[in-house]
C-alpha positions in Angstrom: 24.7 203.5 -67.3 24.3 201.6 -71.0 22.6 198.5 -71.5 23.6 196.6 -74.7 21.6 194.0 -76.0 22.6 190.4 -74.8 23.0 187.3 -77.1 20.8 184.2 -75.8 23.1 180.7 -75.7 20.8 179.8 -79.0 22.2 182.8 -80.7 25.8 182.4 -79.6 25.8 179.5 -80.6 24.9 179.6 -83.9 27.0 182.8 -83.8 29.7 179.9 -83.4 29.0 177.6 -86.2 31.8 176.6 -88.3 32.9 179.7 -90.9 32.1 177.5 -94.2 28.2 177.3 -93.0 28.3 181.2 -93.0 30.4 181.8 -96.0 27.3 182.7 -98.1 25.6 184.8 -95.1 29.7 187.3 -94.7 28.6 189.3 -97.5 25.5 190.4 -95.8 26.0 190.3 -92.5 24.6 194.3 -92.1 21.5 193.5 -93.9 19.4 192.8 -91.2 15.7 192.3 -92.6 14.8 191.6 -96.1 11.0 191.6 -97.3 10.8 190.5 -100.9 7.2 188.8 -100.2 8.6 185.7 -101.5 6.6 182.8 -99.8 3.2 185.1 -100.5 0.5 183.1 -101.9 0.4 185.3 -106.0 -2.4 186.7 -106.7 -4.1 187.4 -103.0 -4.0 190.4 -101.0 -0.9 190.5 -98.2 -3.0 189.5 -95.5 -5.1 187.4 -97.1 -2.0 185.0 -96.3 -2.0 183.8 -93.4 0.2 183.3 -91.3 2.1 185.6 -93.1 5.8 183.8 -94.0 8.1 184.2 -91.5 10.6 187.9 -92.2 13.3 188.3 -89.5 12.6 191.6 -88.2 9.0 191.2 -87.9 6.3 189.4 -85.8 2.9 188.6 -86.2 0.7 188.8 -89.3 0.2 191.5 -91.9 -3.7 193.1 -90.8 -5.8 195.2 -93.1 -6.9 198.2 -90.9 -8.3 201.3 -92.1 -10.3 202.8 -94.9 -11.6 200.5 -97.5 -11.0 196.7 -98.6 -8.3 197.5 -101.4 -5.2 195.6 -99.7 -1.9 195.8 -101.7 -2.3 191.8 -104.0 1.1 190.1 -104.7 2.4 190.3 -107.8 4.6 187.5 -109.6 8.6 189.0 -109.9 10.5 191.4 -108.8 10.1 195.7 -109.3 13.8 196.2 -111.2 15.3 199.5 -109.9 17.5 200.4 -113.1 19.8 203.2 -111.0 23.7 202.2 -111.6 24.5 199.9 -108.3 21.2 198.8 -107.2 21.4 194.5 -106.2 18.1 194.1 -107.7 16.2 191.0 -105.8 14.7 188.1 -107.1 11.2 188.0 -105.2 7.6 189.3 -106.1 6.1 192.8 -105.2 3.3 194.2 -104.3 0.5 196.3 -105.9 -3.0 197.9 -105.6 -4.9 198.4 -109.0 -6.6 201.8 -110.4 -9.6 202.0 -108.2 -12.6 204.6 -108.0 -11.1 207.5 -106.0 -13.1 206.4 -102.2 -12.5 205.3 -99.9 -13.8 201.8 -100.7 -10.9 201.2 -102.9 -8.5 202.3 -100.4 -6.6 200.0 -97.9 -3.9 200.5 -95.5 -2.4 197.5 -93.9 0.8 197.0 -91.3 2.8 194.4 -90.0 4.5 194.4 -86.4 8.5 194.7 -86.2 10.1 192.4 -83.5 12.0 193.7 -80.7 15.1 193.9 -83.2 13.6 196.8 -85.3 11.5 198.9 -82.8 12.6 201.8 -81.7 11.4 203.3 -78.1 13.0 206.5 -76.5 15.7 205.0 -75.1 17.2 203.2 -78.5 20.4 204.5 -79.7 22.4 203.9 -82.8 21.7 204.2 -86.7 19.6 202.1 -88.7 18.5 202.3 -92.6 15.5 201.6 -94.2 15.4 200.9 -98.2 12.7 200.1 -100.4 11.3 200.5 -104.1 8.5 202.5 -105.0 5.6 202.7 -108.5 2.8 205.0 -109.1 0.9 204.7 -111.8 0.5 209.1 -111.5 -3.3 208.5 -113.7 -4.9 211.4 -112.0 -5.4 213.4 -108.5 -3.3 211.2 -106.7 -3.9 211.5 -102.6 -2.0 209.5 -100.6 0.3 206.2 -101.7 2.6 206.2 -98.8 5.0 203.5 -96.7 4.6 204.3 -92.8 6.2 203.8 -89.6 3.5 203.7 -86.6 4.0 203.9 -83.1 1.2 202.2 -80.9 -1.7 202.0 -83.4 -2.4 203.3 -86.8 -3.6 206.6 -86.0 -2.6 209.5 -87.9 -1.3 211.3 -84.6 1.1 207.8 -84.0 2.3 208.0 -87.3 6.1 209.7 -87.2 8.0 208.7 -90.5 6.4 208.2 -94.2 7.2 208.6 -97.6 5.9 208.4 -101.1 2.7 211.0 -102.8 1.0 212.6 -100.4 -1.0 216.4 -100.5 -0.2 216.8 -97.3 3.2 218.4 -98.3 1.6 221.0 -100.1 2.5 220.5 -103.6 -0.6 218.9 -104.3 0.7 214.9 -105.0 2.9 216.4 -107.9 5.8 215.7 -106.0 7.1 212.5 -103.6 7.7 213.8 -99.8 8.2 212.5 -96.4 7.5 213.2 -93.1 8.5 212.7 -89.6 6.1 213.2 -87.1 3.7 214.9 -89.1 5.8 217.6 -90.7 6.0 217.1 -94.5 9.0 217.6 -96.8 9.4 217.6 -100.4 12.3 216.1 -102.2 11.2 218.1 -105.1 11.3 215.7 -107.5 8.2 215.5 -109.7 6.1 212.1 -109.6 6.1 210.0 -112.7 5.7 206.2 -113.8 9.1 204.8 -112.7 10.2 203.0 -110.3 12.2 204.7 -107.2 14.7 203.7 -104.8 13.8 205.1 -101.1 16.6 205.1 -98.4 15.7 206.1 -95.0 18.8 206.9 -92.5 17.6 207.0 -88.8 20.2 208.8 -86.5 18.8 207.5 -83.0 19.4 208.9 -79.1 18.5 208.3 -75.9 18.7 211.5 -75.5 15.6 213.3 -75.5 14.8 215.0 -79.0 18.0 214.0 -80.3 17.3 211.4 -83.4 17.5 212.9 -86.8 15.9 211.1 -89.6 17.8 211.7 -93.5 16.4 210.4 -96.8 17.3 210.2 -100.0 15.7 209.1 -103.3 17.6 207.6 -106.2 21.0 208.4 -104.2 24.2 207.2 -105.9 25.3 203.9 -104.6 28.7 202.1 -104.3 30.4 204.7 -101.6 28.5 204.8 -98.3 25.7 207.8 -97.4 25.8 209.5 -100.3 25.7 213.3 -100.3 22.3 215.3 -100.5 19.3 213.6 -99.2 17.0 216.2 -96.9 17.8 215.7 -93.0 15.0 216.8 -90.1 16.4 216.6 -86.7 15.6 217.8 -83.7 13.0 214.7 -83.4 11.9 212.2 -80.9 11.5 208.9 -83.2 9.3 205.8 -82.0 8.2 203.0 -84.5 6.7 199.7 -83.8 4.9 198.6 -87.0 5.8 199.5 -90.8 2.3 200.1 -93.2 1.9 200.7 -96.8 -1.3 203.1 -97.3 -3.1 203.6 -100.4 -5.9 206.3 -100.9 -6.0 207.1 -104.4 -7.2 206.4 -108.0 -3.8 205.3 -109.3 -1.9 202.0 -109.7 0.9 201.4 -106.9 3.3 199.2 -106.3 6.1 198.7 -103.6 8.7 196.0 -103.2 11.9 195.3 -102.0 11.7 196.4 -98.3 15.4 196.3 -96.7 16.5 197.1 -92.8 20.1 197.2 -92.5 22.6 198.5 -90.3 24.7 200.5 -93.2 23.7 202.4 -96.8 25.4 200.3 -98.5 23.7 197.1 -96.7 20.2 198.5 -97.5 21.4 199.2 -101.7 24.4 197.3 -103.2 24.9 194.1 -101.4 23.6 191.2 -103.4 20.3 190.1 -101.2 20.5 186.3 -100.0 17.9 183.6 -100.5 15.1 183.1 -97.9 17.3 180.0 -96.4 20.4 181.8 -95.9 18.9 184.8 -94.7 17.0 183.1 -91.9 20.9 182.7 -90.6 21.7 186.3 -91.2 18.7 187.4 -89.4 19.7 185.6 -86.6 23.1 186.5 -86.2 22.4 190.2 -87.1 19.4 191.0 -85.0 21.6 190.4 -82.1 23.7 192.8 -82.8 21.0 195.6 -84.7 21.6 198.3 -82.2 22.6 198.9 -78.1 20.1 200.6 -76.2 20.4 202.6 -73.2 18.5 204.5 -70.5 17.5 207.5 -71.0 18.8 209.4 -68.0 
C-alpha cells in the first residue's frame, strides 16, 4: 500500500494563488532548494550566523562539529562555473583559507534537511543534488569533501560524498565519491578550477534498491547526460548535508541545488530569495511519494 505525501490547507492554498503571482516561480518549479548563502553575514564563518537564514529544504542551524575551528567563512559573490549551459547565481560562496595541515585548521560543519529532503528506507522517487566546487590543489591535499550523514556525523553514518579525498586510493590527485563508504574515482585529475557536481539519487523502498549516479562537468541543455559513474545495489539514508575540510589547501563551495530534474539542478535560471520562498513551498509538497517498505 503507497503513501504519498499530503498537501496541508496552507499549502493548497497557496498552491491556488492566482497564476500572475507565480509567473516568476513556472520556470523553476523542479528546483526545489537553493543554497547560495545569500543572507550570510560576509566575512564570518557559516555558523557563526546565527540563526542561520531561512533555505527551504533545510531546518535548524548550520553547527561546527568535528576536528578543528576552521569553519568554511562567507565570501562576497558568486563561484562562476564557465561550462557552456550553467545558470550561474548571483549569491556569495563559501571558503576555508590555506591552513597548517592539522587538525586545528580543519572544520567540518552540517546543517539539517527538513522532512522534504531526507531520505529514510522507505522514500522512493529520484532526486538531484548540484553544486560548485574550488581547491586551491597547493600540496598533500586530504580530504575537502561535501557529505550526506545519516543520524550523526560519524564516518560510519556517512553514505554519499564527493570532492578530494585519499580514501579513493589515488592519493588526492583525483576528485571521487562515495556511497556508503566505498570510494570511486571519476578520474579526472584535481586542479584550480571551479567544478560543477551533480548527484542523481535513484531511490526504493525496496530494500537495497537506490542507485546513486554522478557526474562532473556533464553537458547541460538535454536532461541526464550520458557517462557519469553509477553504484547501485545500495541502501541510501541522509538527514543532514556537511562540507568537510582536512587539508592545507584553499576551498571553496557554492551554489548548492536540490531539484527534482538535471536540468532543474544546472540550466534553469535560479530565482531570488523572495520568489523562491514560493517555490519552495509549492515544490516541497510535491519533492517525492514515499511508501512502506513491505
Amino acid at each position: 500500500m503507497k503513501n504519498s505525501i499530503k498537501i496541508s490547507p496552507s499549502i493548497g492554498t497557496l498552491l491556488a494563488l492566482p497564476v500572475a503571482l507565480l509567473t516568476c516561480a513556472s520556470a523553476n518549479a523542479q528546483l526545489v532548494s537553493y543554497e547560495s548563502f545569500a543572507g550570510y553575514t560576509v566575512g564570518l564563518p557559516v555558523p557563526g550566523t546565527s540563526p542561520s537564514p531561512t533555505v527551504a529544504g533545510y531546518t535548524g542551524d548550520w553547527t561546527a562539529v568535528d576536528w578543528g575551528g576552521q569553519w568554511p567563512t562567507v565570501i562576497a559573490g558568486p563561484l562562476t562555473y564557465t561550462g557552456t549551459g550553467y545558470a550561474n547565481g548571483s549569491g556569495n560562496y563559501i571558503s576555508v583559507p590555506n591552513a597548517a595541515f592539522d587538525y586545528a585548521d580543519s572544520g567540518r560543519m552540517y546543517r539539517l534537511l527538513d522532512s522534504s529532503l531526507l531520505v529514510n528506507s522507505s522514500t522512493s522517487g529520484t532526486l538531484y543534488l548540484s553544486w560548485l566546487f574550488q581547491s586551491g590543489n597547493q600540496g598533500a591535499t586530504t580530504y575537502q569533501m561535501l557529505d550526506l550523514y545519516n543520524t550523526d556525523t560519524a564516518d560510519a553514518n556517512r553514505t554519499f560524498t564527493a570532492g578530494i579525498t585519499q580514501n579513493g586510493g589515488n592519493s588526492g590527485t583525483q576528485y571521487d565519491f562515495s556511497v556508503n563508504e566505498a570510494y570511486t574515482s571519476t578520474g579526472v585529475s584535481v586542479d584550480t578550477a571551479v567544478h560543477l557536481f551533480v548527484a542523481r539519487f535513484n531511490l526504493s523502498a525496496t530494500a537495497g534498491a537506490d542507485s546513486v549516479t554522478v557526474w562532473l562537468d556533464p553537458t547541460l541543455g538535454a536532461g541526464d547526460p550520458s557517462g557519469g559513474i553509477t553504484t547501485g545495489g545500495q541502501n541510501i539514508a541522509f538527514d543532514r548535508l556537511a562540507i568537510s575540510d582536512y587539508d592545507e589547501n584553499l576551498a571553496n563551495w557554492g551554489e548548492i541545488r536540490w531539484g527534482t530534474t538535471f536540468d532543474s539542478v544546472t540550466i534553469t535560471p535560479v530565482p531570488e530569495p523572495s520568489t523562491f520562498a514560493l517555490i519552495g513551498l509549492g515544490g516541497l509538497a510535491v519533492l517525492l511519494r514515499r511508501k512502506n517498505r513491505a
